[in-house]
Backbone as CSV, one residue per row, in Angstrom:
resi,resn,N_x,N_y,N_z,CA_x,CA_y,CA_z,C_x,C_y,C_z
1,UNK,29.211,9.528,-0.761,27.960,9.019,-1.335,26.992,10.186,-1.554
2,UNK,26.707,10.131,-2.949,25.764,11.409,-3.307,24.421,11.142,-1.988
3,UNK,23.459,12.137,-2.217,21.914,12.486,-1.739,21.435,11.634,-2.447
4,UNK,21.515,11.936,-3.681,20.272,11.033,-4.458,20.670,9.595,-4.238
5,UNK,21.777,9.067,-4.286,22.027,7.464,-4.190,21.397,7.320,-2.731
6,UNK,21.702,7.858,-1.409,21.159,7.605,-0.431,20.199,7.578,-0.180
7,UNK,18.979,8.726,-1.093,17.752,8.810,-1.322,17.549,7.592,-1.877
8,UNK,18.002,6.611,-2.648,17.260,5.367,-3.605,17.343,4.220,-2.424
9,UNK,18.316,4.222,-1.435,19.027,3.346,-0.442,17.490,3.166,0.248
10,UNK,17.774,4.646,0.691,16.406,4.778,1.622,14.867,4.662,1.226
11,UNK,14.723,4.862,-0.186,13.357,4.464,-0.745,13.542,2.965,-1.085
12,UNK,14.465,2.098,-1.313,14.392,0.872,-1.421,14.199,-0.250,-0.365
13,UNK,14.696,0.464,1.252,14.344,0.095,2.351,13.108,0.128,2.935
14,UNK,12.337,1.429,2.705,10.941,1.843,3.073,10.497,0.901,2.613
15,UNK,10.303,0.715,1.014,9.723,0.009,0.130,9.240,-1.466,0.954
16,UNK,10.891,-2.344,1.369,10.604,-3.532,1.679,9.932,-3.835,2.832
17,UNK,10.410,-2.386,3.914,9.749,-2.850,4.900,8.131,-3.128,5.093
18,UNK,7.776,-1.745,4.430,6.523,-1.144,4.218,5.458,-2.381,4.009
19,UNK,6.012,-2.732,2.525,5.257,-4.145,1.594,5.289,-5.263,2.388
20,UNK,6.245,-5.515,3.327,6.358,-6.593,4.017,5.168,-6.878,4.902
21,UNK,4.977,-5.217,5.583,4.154,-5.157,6.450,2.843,-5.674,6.151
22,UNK,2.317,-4.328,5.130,1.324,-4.817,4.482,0.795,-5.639,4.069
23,UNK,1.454,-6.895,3.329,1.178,-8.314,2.752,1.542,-8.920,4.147
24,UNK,1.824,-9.018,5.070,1.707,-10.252,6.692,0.599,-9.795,6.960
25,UNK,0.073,-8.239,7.049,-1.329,-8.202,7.373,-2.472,-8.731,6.782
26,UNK,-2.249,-8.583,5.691,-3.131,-9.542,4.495,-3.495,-10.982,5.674
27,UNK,-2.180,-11.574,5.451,-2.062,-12.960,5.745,-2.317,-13.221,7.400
28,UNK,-1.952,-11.846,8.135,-2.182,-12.739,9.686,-4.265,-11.922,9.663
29,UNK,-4.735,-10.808,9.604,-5.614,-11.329,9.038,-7.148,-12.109,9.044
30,UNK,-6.529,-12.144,7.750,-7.211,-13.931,7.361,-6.941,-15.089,7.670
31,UNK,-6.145,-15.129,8.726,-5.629,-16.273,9.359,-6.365,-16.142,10.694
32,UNK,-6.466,-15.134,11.172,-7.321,-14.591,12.313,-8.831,-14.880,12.191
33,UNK,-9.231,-14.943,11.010,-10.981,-14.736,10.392,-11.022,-16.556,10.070
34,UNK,-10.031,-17.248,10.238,-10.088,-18.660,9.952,-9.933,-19.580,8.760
35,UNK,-9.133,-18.530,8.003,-8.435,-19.144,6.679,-7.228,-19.120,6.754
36,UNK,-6.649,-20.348,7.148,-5.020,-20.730,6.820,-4.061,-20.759,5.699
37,UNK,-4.678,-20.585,4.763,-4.100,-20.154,2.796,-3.456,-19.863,2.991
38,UNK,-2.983,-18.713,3.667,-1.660,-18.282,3.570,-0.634,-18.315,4.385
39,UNK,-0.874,-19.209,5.479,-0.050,-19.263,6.655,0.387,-21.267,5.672
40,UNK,-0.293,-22.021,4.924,0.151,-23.048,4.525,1.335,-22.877,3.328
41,UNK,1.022,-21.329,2.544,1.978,-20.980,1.736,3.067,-20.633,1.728
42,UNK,2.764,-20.720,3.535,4.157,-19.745,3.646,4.778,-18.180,3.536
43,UNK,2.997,-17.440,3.922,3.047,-15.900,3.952,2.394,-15.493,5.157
44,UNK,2.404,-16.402,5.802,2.317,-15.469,7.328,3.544,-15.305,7.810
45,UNK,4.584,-14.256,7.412,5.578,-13.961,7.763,5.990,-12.738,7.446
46,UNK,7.180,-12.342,8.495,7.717,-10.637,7.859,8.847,-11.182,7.407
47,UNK,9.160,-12.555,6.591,10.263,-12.296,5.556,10.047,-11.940,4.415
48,UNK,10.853,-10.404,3.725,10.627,-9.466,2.409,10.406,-10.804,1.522
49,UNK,11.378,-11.495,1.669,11.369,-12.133,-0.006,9.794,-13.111,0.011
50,UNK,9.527,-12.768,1.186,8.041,-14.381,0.526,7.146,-12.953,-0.241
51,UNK,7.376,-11.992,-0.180,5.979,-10.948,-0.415,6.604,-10.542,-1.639
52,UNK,8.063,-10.233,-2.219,8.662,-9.143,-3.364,8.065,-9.793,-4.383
53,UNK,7.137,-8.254,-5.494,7.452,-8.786,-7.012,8.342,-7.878,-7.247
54,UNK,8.988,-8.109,-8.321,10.439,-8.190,-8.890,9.670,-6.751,-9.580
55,UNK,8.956,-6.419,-10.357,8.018,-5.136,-10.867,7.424,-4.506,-9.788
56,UNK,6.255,-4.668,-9.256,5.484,-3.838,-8.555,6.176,-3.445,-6.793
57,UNK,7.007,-4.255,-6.303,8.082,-3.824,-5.489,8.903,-3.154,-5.551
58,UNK,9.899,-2.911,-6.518,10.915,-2.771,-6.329,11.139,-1.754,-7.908
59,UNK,11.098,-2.397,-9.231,11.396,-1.331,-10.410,10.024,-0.219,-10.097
60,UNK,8.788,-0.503,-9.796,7.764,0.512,-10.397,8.049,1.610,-9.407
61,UNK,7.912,1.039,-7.968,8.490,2.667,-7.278,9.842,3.272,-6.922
62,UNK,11.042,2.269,-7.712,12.287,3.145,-7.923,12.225,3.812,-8.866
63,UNK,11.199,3.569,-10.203,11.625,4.170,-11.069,10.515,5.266,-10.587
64,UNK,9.401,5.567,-10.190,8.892,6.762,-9.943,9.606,7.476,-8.991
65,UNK,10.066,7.006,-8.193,11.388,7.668,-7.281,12.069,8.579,-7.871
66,UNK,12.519,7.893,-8.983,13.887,8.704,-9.706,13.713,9.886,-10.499
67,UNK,12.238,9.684,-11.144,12.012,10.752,-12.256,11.139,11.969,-11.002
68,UNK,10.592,11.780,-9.303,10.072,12.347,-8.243,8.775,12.533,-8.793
69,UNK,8.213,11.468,-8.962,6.856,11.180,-8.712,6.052,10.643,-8.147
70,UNK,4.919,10.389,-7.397,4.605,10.188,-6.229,4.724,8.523,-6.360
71,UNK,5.130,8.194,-5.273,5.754,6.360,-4.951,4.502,5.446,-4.840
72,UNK,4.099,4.880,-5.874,3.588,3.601,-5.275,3.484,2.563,-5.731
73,UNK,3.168,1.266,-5.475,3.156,0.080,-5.898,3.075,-1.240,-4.892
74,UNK,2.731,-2.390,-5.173,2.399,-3.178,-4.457,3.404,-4.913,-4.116
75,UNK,2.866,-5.861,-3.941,3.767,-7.175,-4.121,2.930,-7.823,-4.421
76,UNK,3.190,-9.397,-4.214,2.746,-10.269,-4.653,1.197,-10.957,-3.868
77,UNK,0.264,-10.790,-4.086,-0.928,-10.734,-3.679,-1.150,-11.709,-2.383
78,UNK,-1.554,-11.919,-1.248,-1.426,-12.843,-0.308,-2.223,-13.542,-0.485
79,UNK,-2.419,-15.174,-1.115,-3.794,-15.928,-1.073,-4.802,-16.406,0.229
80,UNK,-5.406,-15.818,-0.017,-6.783,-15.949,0.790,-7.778,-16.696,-0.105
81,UNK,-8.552,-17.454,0.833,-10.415,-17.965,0.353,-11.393,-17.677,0.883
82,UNK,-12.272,-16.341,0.446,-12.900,-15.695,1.167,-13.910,-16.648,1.378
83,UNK,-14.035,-17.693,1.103,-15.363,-18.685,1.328,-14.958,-19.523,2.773
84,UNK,-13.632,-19.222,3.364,-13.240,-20.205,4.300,-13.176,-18.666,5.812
85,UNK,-13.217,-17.373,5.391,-13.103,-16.605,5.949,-14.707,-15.949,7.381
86,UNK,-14.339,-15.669,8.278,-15.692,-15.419,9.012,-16.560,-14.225,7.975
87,UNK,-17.476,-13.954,8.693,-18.339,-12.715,8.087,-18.133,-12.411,6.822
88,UNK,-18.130,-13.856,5.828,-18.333,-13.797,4.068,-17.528,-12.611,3.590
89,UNK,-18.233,-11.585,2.915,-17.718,-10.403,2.184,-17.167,-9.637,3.207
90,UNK,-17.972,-9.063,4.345,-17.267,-8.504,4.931,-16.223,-8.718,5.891
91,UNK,-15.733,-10.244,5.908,-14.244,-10.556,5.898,-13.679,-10.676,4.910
92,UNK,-14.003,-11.087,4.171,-13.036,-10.496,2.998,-12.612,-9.146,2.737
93,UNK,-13.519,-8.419,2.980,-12.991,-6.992,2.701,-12.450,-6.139,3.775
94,UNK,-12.234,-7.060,5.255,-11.706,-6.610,6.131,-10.031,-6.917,6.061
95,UNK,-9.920,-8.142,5.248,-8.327,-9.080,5.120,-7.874,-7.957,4.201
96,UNK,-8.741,-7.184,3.196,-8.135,-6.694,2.027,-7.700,-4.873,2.299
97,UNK,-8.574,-4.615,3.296,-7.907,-3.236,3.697,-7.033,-3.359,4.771
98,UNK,-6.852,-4.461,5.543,-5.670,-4.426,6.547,-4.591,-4.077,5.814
99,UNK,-4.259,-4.402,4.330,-2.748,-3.676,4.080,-2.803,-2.722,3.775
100,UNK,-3.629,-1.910,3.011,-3.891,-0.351,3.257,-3.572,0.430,4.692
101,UNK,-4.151,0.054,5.668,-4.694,0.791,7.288,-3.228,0.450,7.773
102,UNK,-2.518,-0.766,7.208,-0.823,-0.763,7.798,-0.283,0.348,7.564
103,UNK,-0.352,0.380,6.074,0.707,1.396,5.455,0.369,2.771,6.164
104,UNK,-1.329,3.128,5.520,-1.397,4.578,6.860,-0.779,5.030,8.352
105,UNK,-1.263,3.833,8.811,-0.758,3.851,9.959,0.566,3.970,10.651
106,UNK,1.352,3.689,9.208,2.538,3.547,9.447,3.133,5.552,9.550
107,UNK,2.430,5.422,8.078,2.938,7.128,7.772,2.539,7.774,9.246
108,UNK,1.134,7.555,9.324,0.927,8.430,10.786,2.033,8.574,11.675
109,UNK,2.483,7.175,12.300,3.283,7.207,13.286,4.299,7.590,12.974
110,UNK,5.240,7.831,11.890,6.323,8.334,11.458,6.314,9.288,11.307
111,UNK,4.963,10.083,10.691,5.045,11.710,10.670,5.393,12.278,12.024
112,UNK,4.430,11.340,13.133,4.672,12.134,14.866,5.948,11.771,15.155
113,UNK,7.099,11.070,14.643,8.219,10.850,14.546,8.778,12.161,14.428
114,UNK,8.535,12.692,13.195,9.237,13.601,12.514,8.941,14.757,13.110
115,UNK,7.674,15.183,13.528,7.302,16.164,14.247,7.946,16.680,15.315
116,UNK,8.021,14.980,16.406,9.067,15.063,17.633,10.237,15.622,17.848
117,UNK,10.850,15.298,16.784,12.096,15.324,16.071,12.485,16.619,16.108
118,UNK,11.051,17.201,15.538,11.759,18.979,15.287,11.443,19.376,13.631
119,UNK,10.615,18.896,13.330,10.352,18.300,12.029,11.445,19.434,10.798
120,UNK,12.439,18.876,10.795,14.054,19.261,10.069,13.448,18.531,8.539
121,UNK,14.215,20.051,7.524,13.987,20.174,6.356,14.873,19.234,5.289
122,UNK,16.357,19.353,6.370,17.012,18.322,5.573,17.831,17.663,6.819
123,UNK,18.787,16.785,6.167,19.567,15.623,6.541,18.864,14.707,6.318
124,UNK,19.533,13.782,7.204,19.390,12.065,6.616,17.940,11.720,7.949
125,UNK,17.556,11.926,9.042,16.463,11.875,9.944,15.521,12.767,8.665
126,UNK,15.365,14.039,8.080,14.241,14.337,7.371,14.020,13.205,6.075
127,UNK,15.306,12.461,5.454,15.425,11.971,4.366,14.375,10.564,4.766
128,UNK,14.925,10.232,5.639,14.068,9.094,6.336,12.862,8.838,6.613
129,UNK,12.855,9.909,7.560,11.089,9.590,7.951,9.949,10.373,6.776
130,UNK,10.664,11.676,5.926,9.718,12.407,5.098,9.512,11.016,4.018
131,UNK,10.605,10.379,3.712,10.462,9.114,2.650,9.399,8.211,3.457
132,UNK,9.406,7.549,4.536,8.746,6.509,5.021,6.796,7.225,4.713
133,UNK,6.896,8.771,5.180,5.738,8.988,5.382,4.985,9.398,4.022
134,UNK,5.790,9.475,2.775,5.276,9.676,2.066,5.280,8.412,1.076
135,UNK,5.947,7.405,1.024,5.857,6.109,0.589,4.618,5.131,0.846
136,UNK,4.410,5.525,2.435,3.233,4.884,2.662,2.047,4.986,2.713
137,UNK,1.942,6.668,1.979,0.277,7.441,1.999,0.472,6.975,0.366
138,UNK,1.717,6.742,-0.066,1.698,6.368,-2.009,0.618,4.648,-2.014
139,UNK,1.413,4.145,-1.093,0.910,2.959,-1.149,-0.301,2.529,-0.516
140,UNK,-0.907,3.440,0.645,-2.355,3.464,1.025,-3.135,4.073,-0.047
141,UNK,-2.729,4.945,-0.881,-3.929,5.213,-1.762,-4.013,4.656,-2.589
142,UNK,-2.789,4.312,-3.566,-2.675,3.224,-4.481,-4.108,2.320,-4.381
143,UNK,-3.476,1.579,-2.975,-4.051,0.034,-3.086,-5.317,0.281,-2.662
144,UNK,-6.105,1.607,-1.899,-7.453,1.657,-1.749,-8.222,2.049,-3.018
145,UNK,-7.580,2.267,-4.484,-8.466,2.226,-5.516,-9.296,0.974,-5.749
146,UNK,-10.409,1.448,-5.920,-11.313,0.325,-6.589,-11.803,-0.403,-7.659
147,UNK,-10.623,-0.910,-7.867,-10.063,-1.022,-9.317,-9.657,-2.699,-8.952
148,UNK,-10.288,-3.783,-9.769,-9.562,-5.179,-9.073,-8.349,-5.528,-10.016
149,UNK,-7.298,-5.858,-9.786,-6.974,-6.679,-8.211,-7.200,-5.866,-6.720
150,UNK,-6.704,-4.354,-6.714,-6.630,-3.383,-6.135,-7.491,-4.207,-4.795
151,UNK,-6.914,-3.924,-3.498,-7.505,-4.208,-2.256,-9.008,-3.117,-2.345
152,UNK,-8.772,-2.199,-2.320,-10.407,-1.571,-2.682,-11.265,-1.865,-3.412
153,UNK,-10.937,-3.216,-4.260,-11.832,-3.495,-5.238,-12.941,-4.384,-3.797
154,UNK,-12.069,-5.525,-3.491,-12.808,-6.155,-2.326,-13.672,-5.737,-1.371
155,UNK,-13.515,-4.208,-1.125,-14.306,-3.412,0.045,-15.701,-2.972,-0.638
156,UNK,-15.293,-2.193,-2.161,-16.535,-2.467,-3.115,-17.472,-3.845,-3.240
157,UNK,-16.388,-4.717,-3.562,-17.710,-5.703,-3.935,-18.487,-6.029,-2.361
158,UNK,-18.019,-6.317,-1.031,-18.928,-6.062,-0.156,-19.910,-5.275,-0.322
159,UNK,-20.078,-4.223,-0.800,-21.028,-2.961,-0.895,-21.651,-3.098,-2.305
160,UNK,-21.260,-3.479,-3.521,-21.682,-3.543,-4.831,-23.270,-4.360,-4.812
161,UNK,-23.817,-4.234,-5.922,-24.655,-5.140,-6.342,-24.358,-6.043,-7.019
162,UNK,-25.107,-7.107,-6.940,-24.708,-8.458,-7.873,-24.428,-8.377,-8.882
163,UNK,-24.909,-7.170,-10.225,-24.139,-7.444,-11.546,-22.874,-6.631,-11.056
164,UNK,-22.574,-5.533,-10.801,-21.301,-5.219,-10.284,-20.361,-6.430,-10.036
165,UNK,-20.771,-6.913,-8.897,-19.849,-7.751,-8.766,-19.203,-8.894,-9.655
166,UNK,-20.391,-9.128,-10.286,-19.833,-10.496,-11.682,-19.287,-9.379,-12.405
167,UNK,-19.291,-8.126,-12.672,-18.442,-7.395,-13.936,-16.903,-7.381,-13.292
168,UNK,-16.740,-7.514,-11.842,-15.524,-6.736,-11.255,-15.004,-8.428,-11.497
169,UNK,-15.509,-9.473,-11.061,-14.615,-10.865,-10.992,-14.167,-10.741,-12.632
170,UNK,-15.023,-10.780,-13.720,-14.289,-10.927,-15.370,-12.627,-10.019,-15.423
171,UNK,-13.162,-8.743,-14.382,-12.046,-7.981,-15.114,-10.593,-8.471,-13.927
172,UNK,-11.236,-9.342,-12.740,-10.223,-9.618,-11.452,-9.517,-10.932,-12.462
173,UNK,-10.575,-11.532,-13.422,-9.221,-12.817,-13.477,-8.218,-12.706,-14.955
174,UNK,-7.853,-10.849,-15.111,-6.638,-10.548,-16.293,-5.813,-10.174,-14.935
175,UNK,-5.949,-10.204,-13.586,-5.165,-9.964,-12.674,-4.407,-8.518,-12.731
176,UNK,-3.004,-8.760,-12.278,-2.425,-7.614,-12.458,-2.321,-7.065,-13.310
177,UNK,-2.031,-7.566,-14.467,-2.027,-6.823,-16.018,-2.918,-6.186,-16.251
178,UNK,-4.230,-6.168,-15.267,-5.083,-5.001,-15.874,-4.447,-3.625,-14.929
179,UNK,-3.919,-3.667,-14.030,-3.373,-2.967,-13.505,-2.291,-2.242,-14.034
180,UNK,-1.637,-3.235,-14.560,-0.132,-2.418,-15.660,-1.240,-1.641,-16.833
181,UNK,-2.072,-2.026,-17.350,-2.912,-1.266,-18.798,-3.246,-0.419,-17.615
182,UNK,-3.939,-0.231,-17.218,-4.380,1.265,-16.313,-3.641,2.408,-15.899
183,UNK,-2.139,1.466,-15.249,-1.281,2.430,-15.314,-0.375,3.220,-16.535
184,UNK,-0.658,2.594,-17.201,-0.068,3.044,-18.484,-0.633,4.077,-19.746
185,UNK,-1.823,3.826,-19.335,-3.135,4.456,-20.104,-3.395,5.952,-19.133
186,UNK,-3.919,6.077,-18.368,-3.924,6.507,-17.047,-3.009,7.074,-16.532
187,UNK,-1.563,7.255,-16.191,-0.368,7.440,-15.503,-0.429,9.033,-14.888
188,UNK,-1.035,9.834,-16.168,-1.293,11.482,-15.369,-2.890,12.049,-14.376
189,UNK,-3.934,10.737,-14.844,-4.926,10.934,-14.006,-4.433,10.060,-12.932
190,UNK,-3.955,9.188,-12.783,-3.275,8.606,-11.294,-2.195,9.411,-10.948
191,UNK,-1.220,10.057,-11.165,-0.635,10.665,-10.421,-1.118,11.979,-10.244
192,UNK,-1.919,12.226,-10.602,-2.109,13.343,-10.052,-3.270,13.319,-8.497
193,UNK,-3.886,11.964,-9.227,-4.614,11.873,-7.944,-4.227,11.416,-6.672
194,UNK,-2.755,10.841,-7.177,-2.223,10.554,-5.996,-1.521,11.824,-5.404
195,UNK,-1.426,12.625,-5.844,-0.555,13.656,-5.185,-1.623,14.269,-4.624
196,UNK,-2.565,14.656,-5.279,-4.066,15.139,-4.229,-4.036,14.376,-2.916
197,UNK,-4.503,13.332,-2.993,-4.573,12.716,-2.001,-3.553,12.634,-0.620
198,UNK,-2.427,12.326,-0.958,-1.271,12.016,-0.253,-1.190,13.921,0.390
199,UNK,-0.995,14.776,-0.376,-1.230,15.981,0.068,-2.558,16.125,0.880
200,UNK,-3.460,15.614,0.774,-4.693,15.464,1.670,-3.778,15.049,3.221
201,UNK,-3.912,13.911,2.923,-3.321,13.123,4.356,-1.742,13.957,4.957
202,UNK,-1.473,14.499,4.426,-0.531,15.235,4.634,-0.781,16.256,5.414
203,UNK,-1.770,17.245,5.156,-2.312,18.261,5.714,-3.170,17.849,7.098
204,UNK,-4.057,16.662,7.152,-4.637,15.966,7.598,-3.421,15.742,9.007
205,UNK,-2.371,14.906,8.359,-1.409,14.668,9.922,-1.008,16.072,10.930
206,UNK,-0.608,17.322,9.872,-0.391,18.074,10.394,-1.006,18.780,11.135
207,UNK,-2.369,18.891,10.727,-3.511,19.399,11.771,-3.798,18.698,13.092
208,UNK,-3.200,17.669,12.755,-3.427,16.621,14.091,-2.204,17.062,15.270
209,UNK,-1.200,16.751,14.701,-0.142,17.060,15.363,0.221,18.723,15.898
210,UNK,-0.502,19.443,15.204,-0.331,20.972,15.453,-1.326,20.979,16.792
211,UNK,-2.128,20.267,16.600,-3.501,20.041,18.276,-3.057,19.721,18.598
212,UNK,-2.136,18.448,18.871,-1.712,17.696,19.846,-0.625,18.507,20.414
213,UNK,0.111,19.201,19.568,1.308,19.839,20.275,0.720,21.165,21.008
């Protein structure tokens, strides 16, 4: 079995676990803040398939995978009613960065993985955890743009002013598709900012872990 096929194995695994994570946090949550929406839908759970879209799961970051461009993408949105949620906006915008702070959190702990480890340039332990940790700084920055649907859009409108906010709901109900036009329009000012970034947090773990060690 080639590298690269094992490389897609292993970015298709990250992927599910990752998203899985992220979207139960969504849902446990706001289930926590006192909205059941999504525990009645049937997404308070870590089974992959209640969370996969068939696009933003699975083709958008294999195919950036393949051509090695920085990984990210999302699933299928977890329904929440921020009107049924504690502390108004700012539960809402607490339900909406829990899947962001997963995914970080995740990379974190996997980088001190890798560190432990001996932090090795290649094999299948570097293939692994360098994929997990860089999949999930793709998908923490991704989804902290403030851009709606984008989970950062929600943390904004907590903080926005009132016409802000009625401009961000017009452009929240073309849903994801404004997201596909952005990415498509956009594709070299987002990746590049994602590689800034993710290289941020990158440097960021290592300084941590270079103290700690």
């Amino acid at each position: 079995m080639s590298f690269d096929i094992i490389r897609i194995i292993v970015v298709v695994v990250v992927i599910l676990l990752s998203m899985t994570l992220h979207e139960a946090m969504h849902a446990f949550v706001s289930y926590w803040l006192g909205d059941d929406t999504a525990k009645r839908q049937g997404r308070l759970t870590l089974n992959p398939v209640k969370h996969i879209d068939p696009f933003l799961t699975l083709l958008l970051p294999l195919m950036l995978a393949v051509v090695g461009a920085p990984v990210f993408g999302g699933a299928k949105p977890v329904p929440f009613n921020p009107d049924r949620v504690r502390y108004d906006e700012w539960g809402a915008a607490l339900v909406a960065i829990a899947g962001p702070l997963t995914n970080l959190l995740i990379a974190f702990v996997v980088f001190g993985v890798y560190v432990l480890g001996g932090a090795p340039q290649n094999g299948v332990f570097a293939t692994i955890t360098l994929t997990a940790v860089t999949v999930n700084l793709g998908f923490f920055v991704f989804n902290i743009i403030p851009i709606p649907p984008l989970d950062g859009s929600r943390v904004l409108y907590a903080l926005a002013p009132e016409f802000v906010r009625r401009g961000m709901e017009a452009i929240e109900r073309f849903g994801i598709m404004f997201v596909f036009l952005i990415i498509l329009v956009a594709s070299p000012v987002i990746g590049q900012f994602m590689v800034t970034a993710i290289n941020f947090f990158l440097d960021v773990f290592s300084h941590i872990f270079s103290i700690a060690s």
